[in-house]
N, C-alpha and C positions, 0 to 999 in steps of 0.2 A: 298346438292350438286346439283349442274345445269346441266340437260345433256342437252349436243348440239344435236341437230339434224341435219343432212343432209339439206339444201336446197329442198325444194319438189319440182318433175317435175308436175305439176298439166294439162299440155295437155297431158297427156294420159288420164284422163278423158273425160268422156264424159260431157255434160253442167250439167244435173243431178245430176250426179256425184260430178261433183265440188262444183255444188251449197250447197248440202247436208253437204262437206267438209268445207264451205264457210261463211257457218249458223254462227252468230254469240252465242258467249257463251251463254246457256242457252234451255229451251226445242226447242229439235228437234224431231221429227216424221219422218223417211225415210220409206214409204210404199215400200218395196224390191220385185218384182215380181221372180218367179225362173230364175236364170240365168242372175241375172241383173247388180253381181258383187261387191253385198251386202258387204263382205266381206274387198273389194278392199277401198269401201265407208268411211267404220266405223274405217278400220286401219288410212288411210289419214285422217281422220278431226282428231283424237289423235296426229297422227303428227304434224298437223297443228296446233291444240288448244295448243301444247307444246312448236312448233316455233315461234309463235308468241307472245309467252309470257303469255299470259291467265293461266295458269296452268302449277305446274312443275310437269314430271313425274310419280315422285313415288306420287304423289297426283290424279291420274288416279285409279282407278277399272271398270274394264270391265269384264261381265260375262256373259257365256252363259251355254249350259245346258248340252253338253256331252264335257268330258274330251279330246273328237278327236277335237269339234271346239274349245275348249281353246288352245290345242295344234297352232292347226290352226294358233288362233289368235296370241300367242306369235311369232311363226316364221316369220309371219307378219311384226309387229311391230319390230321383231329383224332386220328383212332388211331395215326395213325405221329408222334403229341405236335407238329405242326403246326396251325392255323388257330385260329380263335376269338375272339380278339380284335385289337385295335390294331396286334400288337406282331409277329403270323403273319401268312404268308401268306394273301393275300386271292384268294379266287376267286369269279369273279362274273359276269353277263353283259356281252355289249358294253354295252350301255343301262345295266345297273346300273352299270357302271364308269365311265361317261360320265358319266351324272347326278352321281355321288360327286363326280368332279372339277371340271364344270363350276360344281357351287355355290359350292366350293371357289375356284376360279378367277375366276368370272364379275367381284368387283368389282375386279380388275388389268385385265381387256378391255374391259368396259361402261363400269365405277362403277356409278351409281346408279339405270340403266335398271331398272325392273323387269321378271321375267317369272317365269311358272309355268306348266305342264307340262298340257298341251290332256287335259281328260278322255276329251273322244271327239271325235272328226272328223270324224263323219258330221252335224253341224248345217254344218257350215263347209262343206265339200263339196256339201251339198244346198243351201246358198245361193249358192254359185260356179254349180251348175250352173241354178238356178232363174232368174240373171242372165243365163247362157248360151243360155236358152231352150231346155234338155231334161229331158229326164222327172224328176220328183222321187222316182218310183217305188222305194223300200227296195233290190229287187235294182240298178234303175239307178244309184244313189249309190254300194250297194257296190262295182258293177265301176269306177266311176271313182276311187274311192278304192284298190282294188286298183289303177291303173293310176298313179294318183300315188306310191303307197307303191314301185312297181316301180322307176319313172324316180328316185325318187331315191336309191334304194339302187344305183343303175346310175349315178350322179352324173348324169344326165341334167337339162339345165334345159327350162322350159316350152318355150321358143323351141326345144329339138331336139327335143321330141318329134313330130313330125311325122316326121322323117328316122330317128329311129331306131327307131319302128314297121316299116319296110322290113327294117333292117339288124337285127334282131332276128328280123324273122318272126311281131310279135305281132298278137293278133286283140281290137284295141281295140272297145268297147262299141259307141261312135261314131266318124263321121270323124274323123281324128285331129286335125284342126287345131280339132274342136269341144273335143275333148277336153283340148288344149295350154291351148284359153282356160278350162278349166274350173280346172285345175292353177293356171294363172298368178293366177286369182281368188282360188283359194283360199290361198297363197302372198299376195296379196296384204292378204288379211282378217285374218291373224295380226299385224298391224302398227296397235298404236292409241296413242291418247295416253294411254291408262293403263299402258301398257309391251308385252311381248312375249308371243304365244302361241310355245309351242316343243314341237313332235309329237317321237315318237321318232325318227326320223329326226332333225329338227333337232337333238337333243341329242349324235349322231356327226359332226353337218357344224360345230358349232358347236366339239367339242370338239379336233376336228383343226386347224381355223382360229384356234384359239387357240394349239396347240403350234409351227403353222407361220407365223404369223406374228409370235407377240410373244417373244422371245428369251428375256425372264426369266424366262416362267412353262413355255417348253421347257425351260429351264436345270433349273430348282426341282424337274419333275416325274421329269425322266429323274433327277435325282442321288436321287429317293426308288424309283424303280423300274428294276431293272438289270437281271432274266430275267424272261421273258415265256413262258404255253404256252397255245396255243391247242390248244382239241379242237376235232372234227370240221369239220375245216377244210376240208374239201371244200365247205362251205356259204357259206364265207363269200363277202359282197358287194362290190363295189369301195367303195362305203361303208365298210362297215367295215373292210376292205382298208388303205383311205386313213387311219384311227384308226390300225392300227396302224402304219402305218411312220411317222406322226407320235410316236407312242411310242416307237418303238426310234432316230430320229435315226440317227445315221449309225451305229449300233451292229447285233450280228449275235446275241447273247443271245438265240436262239430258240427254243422245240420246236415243231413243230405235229405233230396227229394227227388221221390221218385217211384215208380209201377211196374214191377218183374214183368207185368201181363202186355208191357208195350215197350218190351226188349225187342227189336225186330233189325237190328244191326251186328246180330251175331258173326256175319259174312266178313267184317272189319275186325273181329277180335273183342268187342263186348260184349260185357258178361254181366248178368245180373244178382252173380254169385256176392258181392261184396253185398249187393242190397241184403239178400236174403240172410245171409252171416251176421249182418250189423250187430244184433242184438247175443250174438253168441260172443261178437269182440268185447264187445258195451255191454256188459248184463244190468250195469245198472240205466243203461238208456231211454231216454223218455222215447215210445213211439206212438202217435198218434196217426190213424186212420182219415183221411178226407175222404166222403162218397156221396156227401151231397151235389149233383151235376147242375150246373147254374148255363151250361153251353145246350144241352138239347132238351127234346120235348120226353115227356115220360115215356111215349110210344118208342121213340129211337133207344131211347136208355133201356128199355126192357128187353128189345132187340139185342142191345150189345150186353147185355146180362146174359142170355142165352147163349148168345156165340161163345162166351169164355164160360160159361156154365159149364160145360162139356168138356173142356180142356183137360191134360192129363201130366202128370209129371208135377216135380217138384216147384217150379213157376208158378203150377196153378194154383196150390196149397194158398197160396199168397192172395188168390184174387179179390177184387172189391167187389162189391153189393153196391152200384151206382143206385141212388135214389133221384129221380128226375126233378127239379125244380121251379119247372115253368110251368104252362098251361100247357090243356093239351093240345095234341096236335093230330096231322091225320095218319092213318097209321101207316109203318113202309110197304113200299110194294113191291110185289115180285112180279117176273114177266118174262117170257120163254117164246124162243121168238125164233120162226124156221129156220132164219139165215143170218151169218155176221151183218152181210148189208143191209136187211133188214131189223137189226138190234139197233145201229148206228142213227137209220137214218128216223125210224119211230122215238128215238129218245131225244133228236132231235128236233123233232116234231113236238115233244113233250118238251122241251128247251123252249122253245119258242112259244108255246101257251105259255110258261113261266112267266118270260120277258111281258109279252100282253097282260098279265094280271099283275106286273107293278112289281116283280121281282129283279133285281138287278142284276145284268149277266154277270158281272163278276162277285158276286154273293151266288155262281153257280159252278159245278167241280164235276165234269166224268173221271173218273180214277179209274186205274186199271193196271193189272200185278206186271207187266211189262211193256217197254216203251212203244215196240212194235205193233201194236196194240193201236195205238193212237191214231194210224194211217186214215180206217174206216171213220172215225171221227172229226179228223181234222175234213175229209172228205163230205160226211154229212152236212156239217156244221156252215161249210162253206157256200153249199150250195143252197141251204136255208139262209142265208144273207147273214151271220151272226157269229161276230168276230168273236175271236179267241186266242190263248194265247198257250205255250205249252211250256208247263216248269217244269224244273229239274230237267229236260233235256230239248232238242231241237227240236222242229218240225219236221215229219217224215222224208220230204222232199228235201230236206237241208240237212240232213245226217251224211255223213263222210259216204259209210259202204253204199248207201241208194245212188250216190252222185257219182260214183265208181261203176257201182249198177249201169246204171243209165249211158254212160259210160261208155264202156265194155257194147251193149246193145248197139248204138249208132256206129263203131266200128264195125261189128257183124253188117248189120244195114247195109252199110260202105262198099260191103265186099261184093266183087259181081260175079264172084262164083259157084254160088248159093242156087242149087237145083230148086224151081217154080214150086215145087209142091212141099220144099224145105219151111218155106218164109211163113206160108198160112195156117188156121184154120187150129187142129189139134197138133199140129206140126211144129207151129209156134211157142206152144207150153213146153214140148222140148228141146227147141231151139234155146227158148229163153236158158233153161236149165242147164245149158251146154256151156254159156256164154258166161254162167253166174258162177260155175263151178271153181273156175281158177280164184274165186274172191270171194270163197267161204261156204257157198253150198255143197252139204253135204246130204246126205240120205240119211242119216242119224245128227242128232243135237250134238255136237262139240262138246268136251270139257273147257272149263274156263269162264268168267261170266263175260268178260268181252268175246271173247269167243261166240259165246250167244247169243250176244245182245244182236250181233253182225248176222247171224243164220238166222233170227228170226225173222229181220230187217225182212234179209232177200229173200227168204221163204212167204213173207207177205207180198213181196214182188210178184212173185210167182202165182199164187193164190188169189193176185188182181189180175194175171194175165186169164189163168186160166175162168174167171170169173166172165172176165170181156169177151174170151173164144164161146163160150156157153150162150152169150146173146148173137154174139156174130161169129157165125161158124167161120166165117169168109176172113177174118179180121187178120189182114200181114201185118210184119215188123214193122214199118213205117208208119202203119196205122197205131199201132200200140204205142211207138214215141211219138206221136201226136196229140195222145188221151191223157200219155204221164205228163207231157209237155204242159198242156193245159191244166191238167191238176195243180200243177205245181206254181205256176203263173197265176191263178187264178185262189192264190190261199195270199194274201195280203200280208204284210209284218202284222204282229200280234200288238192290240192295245193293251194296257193294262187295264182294260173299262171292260177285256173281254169275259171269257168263261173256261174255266178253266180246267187244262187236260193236264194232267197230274199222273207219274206214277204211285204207289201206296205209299215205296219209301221216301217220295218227295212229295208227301201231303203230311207227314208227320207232323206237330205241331201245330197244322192250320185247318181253319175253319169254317165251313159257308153255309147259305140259308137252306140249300138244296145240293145235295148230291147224287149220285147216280155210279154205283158200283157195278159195273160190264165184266162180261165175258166171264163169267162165275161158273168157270168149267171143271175138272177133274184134269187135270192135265193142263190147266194155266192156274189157274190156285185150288188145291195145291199146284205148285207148280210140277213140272212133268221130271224133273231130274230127283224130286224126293220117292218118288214112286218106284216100285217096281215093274217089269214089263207087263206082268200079266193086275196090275192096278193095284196089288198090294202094297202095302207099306215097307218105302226101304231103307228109311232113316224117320225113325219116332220124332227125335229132338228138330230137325230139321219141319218135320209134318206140322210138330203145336205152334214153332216159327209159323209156319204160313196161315195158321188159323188165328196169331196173334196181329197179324196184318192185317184181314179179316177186319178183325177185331178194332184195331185203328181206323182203318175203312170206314165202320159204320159210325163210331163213334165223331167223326169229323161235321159231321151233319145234325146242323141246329133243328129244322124243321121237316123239311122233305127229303123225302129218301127212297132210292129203288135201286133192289140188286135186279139183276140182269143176264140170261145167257140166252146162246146163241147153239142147235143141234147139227147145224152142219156149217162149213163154212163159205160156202153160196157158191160152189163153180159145179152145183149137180151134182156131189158127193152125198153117200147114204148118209143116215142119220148116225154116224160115230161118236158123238159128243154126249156124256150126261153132264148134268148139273152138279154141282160141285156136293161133295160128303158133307160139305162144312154146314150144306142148306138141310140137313138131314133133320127133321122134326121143325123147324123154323118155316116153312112154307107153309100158312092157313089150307085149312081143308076145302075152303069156301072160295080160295084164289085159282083163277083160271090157268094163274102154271103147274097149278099142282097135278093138273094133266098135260100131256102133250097139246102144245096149242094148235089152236083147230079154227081153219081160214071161217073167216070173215067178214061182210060188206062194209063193214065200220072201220072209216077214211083212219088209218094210219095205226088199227090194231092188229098186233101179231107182225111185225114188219111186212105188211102189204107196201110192195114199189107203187110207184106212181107209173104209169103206163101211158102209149103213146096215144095220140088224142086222133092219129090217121090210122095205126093196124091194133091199137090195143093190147099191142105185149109191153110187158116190163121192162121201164129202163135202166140201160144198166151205161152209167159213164156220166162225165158233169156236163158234156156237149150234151147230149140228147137231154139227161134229164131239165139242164136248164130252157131247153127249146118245146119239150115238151112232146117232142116225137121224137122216134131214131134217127140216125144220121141217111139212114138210104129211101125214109120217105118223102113224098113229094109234100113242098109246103109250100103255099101262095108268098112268097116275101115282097113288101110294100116297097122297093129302092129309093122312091122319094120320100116317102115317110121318115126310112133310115135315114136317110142325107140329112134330114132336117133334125132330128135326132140327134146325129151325132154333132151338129152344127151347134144345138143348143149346148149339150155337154159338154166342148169345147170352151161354150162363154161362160157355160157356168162354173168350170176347171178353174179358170181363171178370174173368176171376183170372188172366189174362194179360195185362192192359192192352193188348190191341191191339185194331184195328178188325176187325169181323166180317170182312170180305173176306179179311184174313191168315189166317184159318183156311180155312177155305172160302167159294168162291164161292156166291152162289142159283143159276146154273146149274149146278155142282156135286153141289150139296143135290138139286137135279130130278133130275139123272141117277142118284142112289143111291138117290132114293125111286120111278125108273121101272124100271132094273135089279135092284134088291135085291141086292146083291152078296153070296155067303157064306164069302168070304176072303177072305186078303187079296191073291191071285192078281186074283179078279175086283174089285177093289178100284183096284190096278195097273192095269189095264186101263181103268181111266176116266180121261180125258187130266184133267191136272192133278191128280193123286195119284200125289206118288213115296212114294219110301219113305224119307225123311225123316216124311212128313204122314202115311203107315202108321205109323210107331213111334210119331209122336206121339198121332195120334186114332185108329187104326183099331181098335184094341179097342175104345173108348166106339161107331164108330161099327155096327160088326159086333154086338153088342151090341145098339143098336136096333132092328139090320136083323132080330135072329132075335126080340126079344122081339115085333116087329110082327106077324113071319110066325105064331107059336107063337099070338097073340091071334084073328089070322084065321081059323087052322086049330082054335081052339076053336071061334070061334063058327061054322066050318062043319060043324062035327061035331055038335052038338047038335039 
């Protein structure tokens, strides 16, 4: 069947643009800078190779690498009257296209073998390694399973993994040759007499070795699929590498697209070597440049010109010359800020002017190079009333090792054999330490990236404890699970209406009006395992990775934008922290980071805390700072005010069907019934009441507050 296509309007193109569209059949190259409309690119020339007769349709495959850009892509194509069914083109992931086929194929190679498709891997992997005789430990399994998942995306067999740990540069869990017999175990566990297990992986090794070794069913597939377009092909693996040139046979039907300079999944086995070769396979290949940026402001784009400006190595040879395409806008900001807690909790203070000027929280992203990372902001965020939501991984409090953490802590608590001056004070930070140790803390960074991801967790633990000992010298164990208690209780499920806390590598692809790049330190990006001890560099390749993340970082942000560090990390530790190399000539000479920042009276620069309103120090915790004094000073609380308070929130929980907490908190309710607020100024002023929960309640609650005061000021007049 012929689909017709639409007529294409090709002037909304830009020349690039079209040219790319324009290419005649056969290898293309589109080097796509971010924001260049890649996308727009790779849909149009399918249309056009379909209008014009060159190829019908359903003789199209087009893949990319997550299921949100295949989606992408069909909706695409659906409006230029492609995709949808049978009879359109199909766009899909490696694995989805693999799977489709190999069902399809399997009984021409097998027959009658059965198999089905491994739910999860980590039982098989923790029995390979249990046989091995190494840890069964959640983050131990993970790193082994990352480390199979690598080698065979790199076609690597058990037998080389030994050899090509060296020739890579990787930093295996275990000795490698423990680790090759873990591999080759579990490799060899998917093989029973009730047929075959097959991982994702195995569904690209299987689907290749079917094209390339049985002629009929290479013959059958290539005569149904004649052009081929791969997006963002800088990622791809020699695995999958190896699919497609099983796909294409001796044919040259190609497009890829894609950016050597936002390769930042090296860590998985992709390479951007095929990008950079293209043109040495293909000499006769069309390659066209996209650098016109239609996503951010000129000011951003000149930023993220500079950060890959500097780059070094054969990636950077490649770079684009982004050209900004919009208006301007205001330029990004830098900002150097004495303490973690004080980065967190000023940016979200600058969160929340956003919101009040008509920006939408979720058009707003803190990214940050690891996940541990996010604690301090899920923390700020929270107690500035201003939901959020965190992708690509948990919320701090909702991560496996902190809930282990925590854990581990209330058993210590439990014990009543714990000498008085054990439980408190600085005693406590090594208590905590003590308790954390059997679950991953260690005095040096772990090999492994679950390994890590776990030490950083608890190493943030630790660095909140001792942050609390530093405001309250006095501060016991019981006391600290009552702070984390509350933290954690007091962080809501995340809306999708929130703002979003994002690592780097899961901001890839996406987009918002405002971002805010944290913790921009020398020892978290770069991150601290590419480094040397004494700050040098200890892996180059590994270093231009972290400056291309950087680089993705900034370029994610349409309008606003501010990188961000932090000199110490607030528990009264010296100033050990510099600002990241990567800021090295990129900081105006006119911007106040570009010296050491220097206190303040200006309400929420430089992370000035909010302090208490009976002794005047700085709070440190979400009780105090929601209340607005520390927890051990004296505060008048109104009991029937509260009563009536929590009496409303009650009826108003329920003509709104939601749970009390979604209106206001009980520490909330304390703080309005200690302050008495008489607007909605002083209102605002109480952390977690914006002005969303002013329009909403703050007349019922202003309301209470005077008919309380009016009741008092009777009966003291009488």
């Amino acid at each position: 069947m012929m689909v017709r296509v639409p007529a294409l309007d090709l002037a909304e193109l830009d020349p690039e643009q079209a040219a790319a569209v324009r290419a005649p059949r056969g290898p293309v190259c589109v080097l796509a800078g971010a924001g260049t409309g890649k996308t727009r690119t790779i849909t149009h020339r399918i249309a056009h190779l379909v209008s014009a007769g060159h190829v019908k349709a359903d003789q199209v495959l087009a893949v990319t690498f997550t299921a949100r850009a295949a989606g992408e892509l069909r909706n695409r194509l659906r409006a230029l009257g492609l995709g949808g069914d049978a009879t359109q083109v199909q766009a899909r992931t490696f694995h989805a296209a693999a799977l489709r086929q190999l069902k399809y194929f399997w009984p021409q190679i097998v027959g009658d073998v059965p198999w089905r498709l491994i739910d999860g891997k980590f039982p098989l992997v923790a029995q390979a390694a249990n046989r091995a005789g190494l840890s069964s430990a959640t983050d131990s399994i993970r790193d082994l399973l990352s480390e199979i998942e690598w080698a065979k995306a790199t076609l690597i067999a058990p037998e080389d993994y030994p050899a090509a740990v060296a020739k890579y540069r990787r930093e295996p869990p275990y000795d490698p040759a423990r680790v090759a017999e873990v591999y080759a175990g579990y490799e060899s566990s998917k093989t029973s007499q009730d047929g075959l297990l097959l991982d994702f992986d195995d569904l690209l090794l299987h689907t290749a070795a079917a094209l390339e070794d049985y002629p009929a069913v290479a013959d059958e597939f290539r005569g149904r699929y004649r052009s081929f377009v791969v997006d963002e092909y800088q990622d791809v693996t020699p695995l999958q590498q190896r699919v497609l040139d099983a796909w294409l046979g001796d044919r040259d039907d190609l497009t890829v697209v894609g950016d050597a300079n936002q390769t930042i999944y090296s860590f998985t086995g992709a390479t951007p070597n095929y990008l950079l070769d293209f043109s040495r396979r293909y000499p006769e290949a069309t390659v066209v440049r996209l650098e016109r940026d239609y996503r951010s402001t000129p000011q951003v784009v000149s930023l993220a010109n500079r950060v890959i400006g500097v780059a070094r190595g054969r990636i950077a040879g490649t770079r684009l010359q982004l050209i900004g395409q919009r208006a301007d806008g205001p330029e990004p900001a830098f900002a150097e800020y004495e303490d973690a807690p004080g980065e967190a909790a000023a940016i979200a203070r600058s969160i929340k002017r956003l919101i009040a000027d008509g920006t939408p929280a979720a058009e707003i992203a803190v990214l940050y190079r690891i996940n541990a990372q996010s604690e301090a902001y899920e923390q700020a965020l929270t107690e500035h009333g201003i939901a959020y939501q965190v992708r690509g991984g948990e919320g701090f409090f909702q991560r496996a090792e902190v809930k282990q953490a925590v854990i581990a802590l209330r058993q210590v608590a439990a014990r009543d054999d714990l000498p008085g001056e054990s439980r408190g004070g600085r005693a406590l930070v090594t208590l905590v330490r003590a308790a954390l140790a059997p679950h991953g803390l260690t005095n040096a960074e772990p090999a492994g990236a679950q390994a890590r991801e776990r030490w950083a967790s608890l190493t943030a633990l630790v660095q909140l404890t001792e942050e609390l000992v530093d405001h309250e010298p006095d501060l016991e164990l019981h006391g600290l699970l009552r702070e984390l208690a509350h933290r954690a209780e007091s962080r809501h499920p995340p809306t999708v209406q929130g703002v979003t806390l994002a690592s780097l590598h899961a901001a890839k692809g996406l987009e918002w009006d405002a971002v805010f790049l944290v913790g921009v330190t020398d020892g978290t990006l770069p991150i601290a395992h590419v480094l040397a001890g004494d700050g040098s560099v200890a892996d180059e390749a590994a270093l231009e990775e972290e400056r291309r993340l950087l680089y993705v970082g900034v370029t994610r942000a349409r309008e606003h934008l501010q990188l961000s560090w932090a000199l110490t990390r607030g528990d009264g530790s010296r100033r050990t922290r510099r600002r990241s190399r990567f800021l090295n000539g990129l900081v105006p000479d006119d911007s106040p980071a570009s010296r050491i920042a220097a206190p303040t009276t200006e309400s929420g620069s430089n992370g000035i805390r909010p302090t208490c309103r009976v002794c005047a120090k700085p709070l440190i915790g979400t009780y105090a700072t929601m209340l607005g004094r520390c927890r051990r000073c004296p505060a008048e609380l109104d009991t029937e005010l509260l009563a009536a308070l929590q009496e409303w929130r009650e009826e108003k929980a329920q003509a709104l069907r939601v749970r009390e907490f979604v209106v206001f908190t009980d520490t909330t309710l304390t703080a309005i019934a200690e302050q008495l607020p008489a607007d909605d100024d002083a209102l605002a002023a109480i952390p977690g009441i914006g002005a969303k929960k002013i329009d909403q309640y703050g007349a019922d609650v202003l309301a209470l507050v005077k008919s309380r005061l009016r009741a008092t000021s009777s009966r003291q007049g009488r």
